[in-house]
C-alpha positions as CSV (number, residue, x, y, z in Angstrom):
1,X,-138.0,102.9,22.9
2,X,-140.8,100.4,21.5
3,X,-140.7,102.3,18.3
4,X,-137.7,102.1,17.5
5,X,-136.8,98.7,18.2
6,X,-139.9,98.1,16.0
7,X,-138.3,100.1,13.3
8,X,-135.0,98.4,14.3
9,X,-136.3,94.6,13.2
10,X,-138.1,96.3,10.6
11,X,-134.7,97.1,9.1
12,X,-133.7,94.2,9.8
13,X,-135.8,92.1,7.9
14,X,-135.8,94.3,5.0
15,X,-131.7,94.3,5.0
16,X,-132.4,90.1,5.2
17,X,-134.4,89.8,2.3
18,X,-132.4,92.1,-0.1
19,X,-129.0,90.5,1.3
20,X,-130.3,87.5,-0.5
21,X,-130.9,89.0,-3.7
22,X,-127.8,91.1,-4.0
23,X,-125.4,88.2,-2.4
24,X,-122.9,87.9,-5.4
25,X,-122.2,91.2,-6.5
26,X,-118.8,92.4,-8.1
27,X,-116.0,93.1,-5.1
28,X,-117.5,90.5,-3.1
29,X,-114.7,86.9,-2.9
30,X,-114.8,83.8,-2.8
31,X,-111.8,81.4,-2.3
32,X,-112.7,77.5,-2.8
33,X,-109.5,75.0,-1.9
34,X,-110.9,71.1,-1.5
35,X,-113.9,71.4,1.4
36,X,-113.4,74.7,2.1
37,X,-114.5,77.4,0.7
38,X,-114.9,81.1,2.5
39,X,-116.9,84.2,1.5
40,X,-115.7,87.7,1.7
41,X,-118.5,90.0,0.9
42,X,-116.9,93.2,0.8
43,X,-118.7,95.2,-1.7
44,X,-121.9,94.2,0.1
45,X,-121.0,95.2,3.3
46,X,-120.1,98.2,1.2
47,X,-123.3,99.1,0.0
48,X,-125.1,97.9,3.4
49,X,-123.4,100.3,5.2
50,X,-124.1,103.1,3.3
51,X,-127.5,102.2,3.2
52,X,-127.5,102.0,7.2
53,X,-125.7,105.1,7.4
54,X,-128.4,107.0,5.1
55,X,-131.4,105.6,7.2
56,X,-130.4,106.7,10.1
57,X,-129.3,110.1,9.0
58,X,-132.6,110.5,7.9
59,X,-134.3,109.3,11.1
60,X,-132.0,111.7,13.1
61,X,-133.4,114.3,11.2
62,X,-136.4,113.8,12.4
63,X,-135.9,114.0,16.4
């Protein structure tokens, strides 16, 4: 169980720092009106997911 919460935040962190770089790609919206504006990022939640869903195919794999 310690492992893989350790792999867990691991994940995490590394799904943190890339979400910063790829923040604006193509597919993701953003509607501005006066003071408000609201972020849609749907081709990054996109391309998390698959990412996720790769990981831990490959980790199940394994046990």
């Amino acid at each position: 169980m310690n492992r893989l919460l350790i792999v867990a935040g691991i994940i995490l962190i590394i799904i943190g720092l890339v979400g910063t770089y790829i923040g604006k790609l193509p597919g993701d919206m953003v509607w501005k009106k006066g003071n408000t504006t609201v972020y849609f990022p749907i081709m990054t939640s996109i391309i998390i997911s698959v990412v996720l869903s790769l990981i831990f195919m490959i980790i199940g794999r394994f046990k």
